[in-house]
C-alpha positions as a Markdown table, in Angstrom:
| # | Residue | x | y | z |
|---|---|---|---|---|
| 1 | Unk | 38.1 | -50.0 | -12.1 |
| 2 | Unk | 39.4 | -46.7 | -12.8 |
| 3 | Unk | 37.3 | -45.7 | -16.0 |
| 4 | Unk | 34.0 | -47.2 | -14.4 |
| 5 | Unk | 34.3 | -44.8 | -11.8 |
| 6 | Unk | 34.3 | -42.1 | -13.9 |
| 7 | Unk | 31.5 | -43.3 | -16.1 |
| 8 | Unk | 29.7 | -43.7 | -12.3 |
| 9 | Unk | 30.7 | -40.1 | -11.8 |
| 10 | Unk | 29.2 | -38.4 | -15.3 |
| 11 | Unk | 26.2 | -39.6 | -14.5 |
| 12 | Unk | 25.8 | -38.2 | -11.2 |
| 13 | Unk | 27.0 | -35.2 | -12.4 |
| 14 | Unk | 24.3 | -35.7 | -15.4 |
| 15 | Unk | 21.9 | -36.8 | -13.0 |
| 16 | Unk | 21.9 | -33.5 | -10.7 |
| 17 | Unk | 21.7 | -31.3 | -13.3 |
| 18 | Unk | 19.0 | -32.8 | -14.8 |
| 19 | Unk | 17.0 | -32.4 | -11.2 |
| 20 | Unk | 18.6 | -29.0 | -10.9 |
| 21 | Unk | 17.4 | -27.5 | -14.2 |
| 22 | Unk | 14.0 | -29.1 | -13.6 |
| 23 | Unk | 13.9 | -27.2 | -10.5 |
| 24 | Unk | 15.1 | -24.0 | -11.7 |
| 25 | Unk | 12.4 | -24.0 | -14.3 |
| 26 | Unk | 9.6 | -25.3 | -12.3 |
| 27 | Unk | 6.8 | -22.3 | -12.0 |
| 28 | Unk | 4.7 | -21.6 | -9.0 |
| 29 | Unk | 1.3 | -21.7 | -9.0 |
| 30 | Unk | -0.2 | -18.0 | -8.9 |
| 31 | Unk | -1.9 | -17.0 | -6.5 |
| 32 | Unk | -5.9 | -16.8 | -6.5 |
| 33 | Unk | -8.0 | -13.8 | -5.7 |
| 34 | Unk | -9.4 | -14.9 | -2.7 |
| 35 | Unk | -5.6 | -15.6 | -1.8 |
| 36 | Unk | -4.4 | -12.3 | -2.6 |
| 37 | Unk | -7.2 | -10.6 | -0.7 |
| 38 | Unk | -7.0 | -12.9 | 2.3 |
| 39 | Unk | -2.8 | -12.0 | 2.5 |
| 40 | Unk | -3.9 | -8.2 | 1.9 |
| 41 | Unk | -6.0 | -8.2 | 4.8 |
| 42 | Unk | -3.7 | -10.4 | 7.3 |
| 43 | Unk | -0.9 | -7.9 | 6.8 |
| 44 | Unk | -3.5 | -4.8 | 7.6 |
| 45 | Unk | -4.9 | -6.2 | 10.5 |
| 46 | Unk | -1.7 | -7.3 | 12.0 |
| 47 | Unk | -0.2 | -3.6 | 11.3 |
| 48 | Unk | 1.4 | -1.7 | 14.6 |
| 49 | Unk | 3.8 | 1.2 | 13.1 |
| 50 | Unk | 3.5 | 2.1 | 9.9 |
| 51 | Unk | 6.3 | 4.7 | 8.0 |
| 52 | Unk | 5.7 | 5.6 | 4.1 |
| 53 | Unk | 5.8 | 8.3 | 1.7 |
| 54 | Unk | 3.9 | 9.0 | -1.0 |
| 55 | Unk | 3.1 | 11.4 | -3.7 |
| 56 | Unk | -0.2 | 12.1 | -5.4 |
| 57 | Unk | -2.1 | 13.4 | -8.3 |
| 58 | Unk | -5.5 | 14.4 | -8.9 |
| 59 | Unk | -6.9 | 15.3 | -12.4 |
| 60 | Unk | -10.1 | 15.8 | -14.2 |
| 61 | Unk | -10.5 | 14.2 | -17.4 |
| 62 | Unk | -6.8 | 14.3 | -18.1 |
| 63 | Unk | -6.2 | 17.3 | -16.8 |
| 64 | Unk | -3.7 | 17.9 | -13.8 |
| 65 | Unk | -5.3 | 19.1 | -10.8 |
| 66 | Unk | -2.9 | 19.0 | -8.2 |
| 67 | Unk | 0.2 | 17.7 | -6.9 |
| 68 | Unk | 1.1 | 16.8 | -3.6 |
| 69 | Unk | 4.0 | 14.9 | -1.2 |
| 70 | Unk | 3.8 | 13.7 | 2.1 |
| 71 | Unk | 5.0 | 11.5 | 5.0 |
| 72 | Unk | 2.5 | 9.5 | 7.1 |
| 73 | Unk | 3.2 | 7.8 | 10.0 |
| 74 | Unk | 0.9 | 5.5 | 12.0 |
| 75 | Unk | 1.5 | 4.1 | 15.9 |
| 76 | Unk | -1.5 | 2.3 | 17.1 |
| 77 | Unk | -4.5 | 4.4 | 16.6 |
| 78 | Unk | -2.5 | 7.3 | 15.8 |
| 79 | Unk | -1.6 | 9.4 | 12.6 |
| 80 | Unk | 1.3 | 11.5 | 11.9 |
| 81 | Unk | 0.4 | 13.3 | 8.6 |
| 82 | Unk | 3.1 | 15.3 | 7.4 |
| 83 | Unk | 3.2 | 17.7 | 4.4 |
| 84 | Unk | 6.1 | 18.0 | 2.4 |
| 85 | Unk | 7.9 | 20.1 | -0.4 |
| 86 | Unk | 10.6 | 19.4 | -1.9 |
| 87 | Unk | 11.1 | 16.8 | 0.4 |
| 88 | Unk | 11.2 | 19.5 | 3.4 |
| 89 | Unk | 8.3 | 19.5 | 5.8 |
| 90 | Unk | 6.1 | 22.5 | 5.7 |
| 91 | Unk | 3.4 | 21.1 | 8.4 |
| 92 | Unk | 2.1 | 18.4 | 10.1 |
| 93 | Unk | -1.0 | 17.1 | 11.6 |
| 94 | Unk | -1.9 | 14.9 | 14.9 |
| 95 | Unk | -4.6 | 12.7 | 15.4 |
| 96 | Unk | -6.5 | 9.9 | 16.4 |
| 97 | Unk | -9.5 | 9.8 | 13.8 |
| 98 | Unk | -11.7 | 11.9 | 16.2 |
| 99 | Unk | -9.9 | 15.6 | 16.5 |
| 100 | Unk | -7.0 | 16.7 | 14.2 |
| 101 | Unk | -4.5 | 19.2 | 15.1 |
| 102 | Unk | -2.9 | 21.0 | 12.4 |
| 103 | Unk | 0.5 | 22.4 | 13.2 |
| 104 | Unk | 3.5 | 24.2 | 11.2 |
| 105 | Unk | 7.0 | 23.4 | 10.5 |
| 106 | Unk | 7.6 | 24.4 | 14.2 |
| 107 | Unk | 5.1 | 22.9 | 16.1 |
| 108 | Unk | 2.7 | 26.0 | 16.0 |
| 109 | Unk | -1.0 | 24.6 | 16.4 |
| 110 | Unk | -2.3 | 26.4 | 13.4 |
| 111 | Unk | -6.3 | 25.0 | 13.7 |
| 112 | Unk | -8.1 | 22.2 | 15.2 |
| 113 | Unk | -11.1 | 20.1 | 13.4 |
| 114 | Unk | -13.5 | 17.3 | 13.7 |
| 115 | Unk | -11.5 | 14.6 | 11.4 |
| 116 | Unk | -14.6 | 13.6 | 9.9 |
| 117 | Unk | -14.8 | 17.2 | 8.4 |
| 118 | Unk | -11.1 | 17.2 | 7.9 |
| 119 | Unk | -11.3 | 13.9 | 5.9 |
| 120 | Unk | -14.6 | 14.9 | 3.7 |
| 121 | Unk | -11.8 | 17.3 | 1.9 |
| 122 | Unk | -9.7 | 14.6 | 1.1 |
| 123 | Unk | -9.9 | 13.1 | -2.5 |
| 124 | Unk | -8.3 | 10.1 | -1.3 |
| 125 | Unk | -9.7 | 8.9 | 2.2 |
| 126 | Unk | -8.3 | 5.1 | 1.9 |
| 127 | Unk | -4.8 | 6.1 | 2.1 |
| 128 | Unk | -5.7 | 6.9 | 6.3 |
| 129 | Unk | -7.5 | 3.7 | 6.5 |
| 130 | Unk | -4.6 | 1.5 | 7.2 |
| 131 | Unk | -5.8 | -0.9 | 9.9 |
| 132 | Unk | -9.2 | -1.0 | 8.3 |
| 133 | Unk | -9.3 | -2.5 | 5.1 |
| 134 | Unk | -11.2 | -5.5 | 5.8 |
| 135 | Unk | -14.1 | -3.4 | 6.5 |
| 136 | Unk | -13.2 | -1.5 | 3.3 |
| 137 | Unk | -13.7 | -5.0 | 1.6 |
| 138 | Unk | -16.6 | -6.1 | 3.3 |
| 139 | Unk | -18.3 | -2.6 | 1.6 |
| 140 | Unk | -17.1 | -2.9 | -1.8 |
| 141 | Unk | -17.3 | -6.0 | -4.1 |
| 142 | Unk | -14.8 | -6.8 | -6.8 |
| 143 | Unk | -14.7 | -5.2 | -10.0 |
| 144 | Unk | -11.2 | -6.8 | -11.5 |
| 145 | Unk | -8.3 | -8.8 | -10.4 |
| 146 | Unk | -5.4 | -9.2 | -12.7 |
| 147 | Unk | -2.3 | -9.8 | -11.3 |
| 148 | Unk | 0.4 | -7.6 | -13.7 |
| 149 | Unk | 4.5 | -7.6 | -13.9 |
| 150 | Unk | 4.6 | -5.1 | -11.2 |
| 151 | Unk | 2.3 | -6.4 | -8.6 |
| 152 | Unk | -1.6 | -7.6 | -8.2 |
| 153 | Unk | -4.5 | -5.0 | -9.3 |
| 154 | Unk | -7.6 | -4.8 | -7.5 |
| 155 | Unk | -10.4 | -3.1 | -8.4 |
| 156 | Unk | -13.1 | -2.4 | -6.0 |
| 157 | Unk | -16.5 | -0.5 | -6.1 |
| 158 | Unk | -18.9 | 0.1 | -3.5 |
| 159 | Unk | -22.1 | -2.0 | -2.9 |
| 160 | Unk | -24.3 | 0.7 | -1.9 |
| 161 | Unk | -24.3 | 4.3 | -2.4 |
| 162 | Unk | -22.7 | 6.7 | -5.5 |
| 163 | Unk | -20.3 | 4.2 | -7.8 |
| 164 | Unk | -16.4 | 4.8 | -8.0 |
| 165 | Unk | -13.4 | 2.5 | -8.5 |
| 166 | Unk | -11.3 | 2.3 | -5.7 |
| 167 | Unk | -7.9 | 0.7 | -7.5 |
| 168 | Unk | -5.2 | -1.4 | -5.2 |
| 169 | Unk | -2.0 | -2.3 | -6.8 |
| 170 | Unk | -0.3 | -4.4 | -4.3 |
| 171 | Unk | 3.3 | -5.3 | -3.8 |
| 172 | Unk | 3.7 | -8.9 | -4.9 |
| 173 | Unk | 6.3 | -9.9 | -1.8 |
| 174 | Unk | 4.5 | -7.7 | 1.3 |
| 175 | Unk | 1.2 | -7.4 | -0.2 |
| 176 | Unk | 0.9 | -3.6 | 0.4 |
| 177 | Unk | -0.1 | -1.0 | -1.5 |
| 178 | Unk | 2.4 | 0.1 | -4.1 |
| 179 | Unk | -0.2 | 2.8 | -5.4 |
| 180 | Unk | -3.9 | 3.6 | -4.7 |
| 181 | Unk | -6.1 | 5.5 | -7.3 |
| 182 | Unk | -9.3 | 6.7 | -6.5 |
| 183 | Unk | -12.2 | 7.4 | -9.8 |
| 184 | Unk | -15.0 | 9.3 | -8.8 |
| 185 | Unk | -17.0 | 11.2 | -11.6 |
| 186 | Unk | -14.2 | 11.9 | -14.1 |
| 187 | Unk | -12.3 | 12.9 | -11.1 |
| 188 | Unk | -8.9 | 10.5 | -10.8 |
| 189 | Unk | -6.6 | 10.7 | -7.6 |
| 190 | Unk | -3.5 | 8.7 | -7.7 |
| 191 | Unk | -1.5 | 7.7 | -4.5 |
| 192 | Unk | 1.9 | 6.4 | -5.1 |
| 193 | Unk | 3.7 | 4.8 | -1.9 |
| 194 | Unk | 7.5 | 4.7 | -1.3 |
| 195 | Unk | 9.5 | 3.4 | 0.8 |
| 196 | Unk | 7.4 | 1.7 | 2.6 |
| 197 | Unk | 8.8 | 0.4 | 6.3 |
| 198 | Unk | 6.0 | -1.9 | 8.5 |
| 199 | Unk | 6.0 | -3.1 | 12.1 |
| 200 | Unk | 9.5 | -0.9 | 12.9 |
| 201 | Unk | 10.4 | 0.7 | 15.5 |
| 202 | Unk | 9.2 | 4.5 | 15.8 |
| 203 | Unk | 9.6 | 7.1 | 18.4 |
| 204 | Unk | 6.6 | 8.0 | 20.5 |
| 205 | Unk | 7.2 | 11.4 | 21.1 |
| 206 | Unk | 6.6 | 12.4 | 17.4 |
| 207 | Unk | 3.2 | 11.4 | 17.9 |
| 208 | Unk | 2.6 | 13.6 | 21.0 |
């Protein structure tokens, strides 16, 4: 009785790590394009505070350019841009995508503008279109999708007007943009976002 329970016992043991190994090694089906973009969008249009820092680089064939940091901030319709060195703010600038108040270190309004002007000098304008990427898809069709070790990369180009890519790579878990790089006529801008917090809690009066 005594040895036939243990033989009953081995093989349960056998038995569950047969199922548990299977398990382990099972793989997941990857995701589609249409799935990616569809999970991309969701999170975007479902986006209430948004808190990130980033860095970016524009060159010309190769060549460095420029070099910039910031913080940018988003509650509802409004943006908190803030320029950085050396990780210490240097400015910052208020708006709601119609006017845009540019202000120093210590809350000095230093000019005021029309933010479509304001953005026109921006090599990178899909970086302040959080909340609006599904109309930034409906205008641009698919170049590549590839999804990579470090996340999924989309390419996009526009359907109408002068050609660029407009490059996505996209956090595999969240789905949101790990970097964004912007090709335009040899020139390349590259947006790198850290840090990334969504839907948190953010205090209003640093958008006043």
């Amino acid at each position: 009785m005594f040895k036939t329970k243990n033989i009953f016992i081995t093989l349960l043991i056998l038995c569950l790590s047969t199922a548990l190994f299977a398990g382990g090694t099972q793989k997941t089906k990857p995701l589609t394009q249409k799935e990616v973009i569809q999970k991309f969008i969701a999170w975007d249009k479902n986006l209430k505070t948004l808190d990130t820092f980033y860095t970016q680089e524009t060159s010309f064939e190769g060549i460095l350019i420029s070099k910039s940091e910031g913080h940018l901030l988003k509650m509802g319709s409004i943006l908190r841009l803030e320029t950085l060195e050396e990780g210490n703010l240097t400015q910052y600038a208020l708006t709601d995508k119609k006017i845009i108040n540019i202000y120093d270190a210590k809350s000095n309004l230093i000019t005021q503008m029309v933010w479509e002007n304001w953005q026109e000098t921006q090599q990178n304008k899909s970086l302040f279109d959080f909340g609006n990427y599904a109309k930034i898809l409906e205008d641009h069709k698919v170049l590549s999708f590839e999804e990579q070790e470090n996340g999924y990369s989309l390419i996009l180009t526009p359907k109408e007007g002068a050609p660029y890519n407009l490059t996505f790579l996209l956090d595999k878990k969240t789905f949101f943009p790990k970097e964004i790089n912007l090709l335009s006529e040899g020139v390349n801008s590259k947006t790198v976002l850290e840090k990334t917090k969504i839907n948190t809690n953010l205090k209003e009066e640093i958008f006043k």
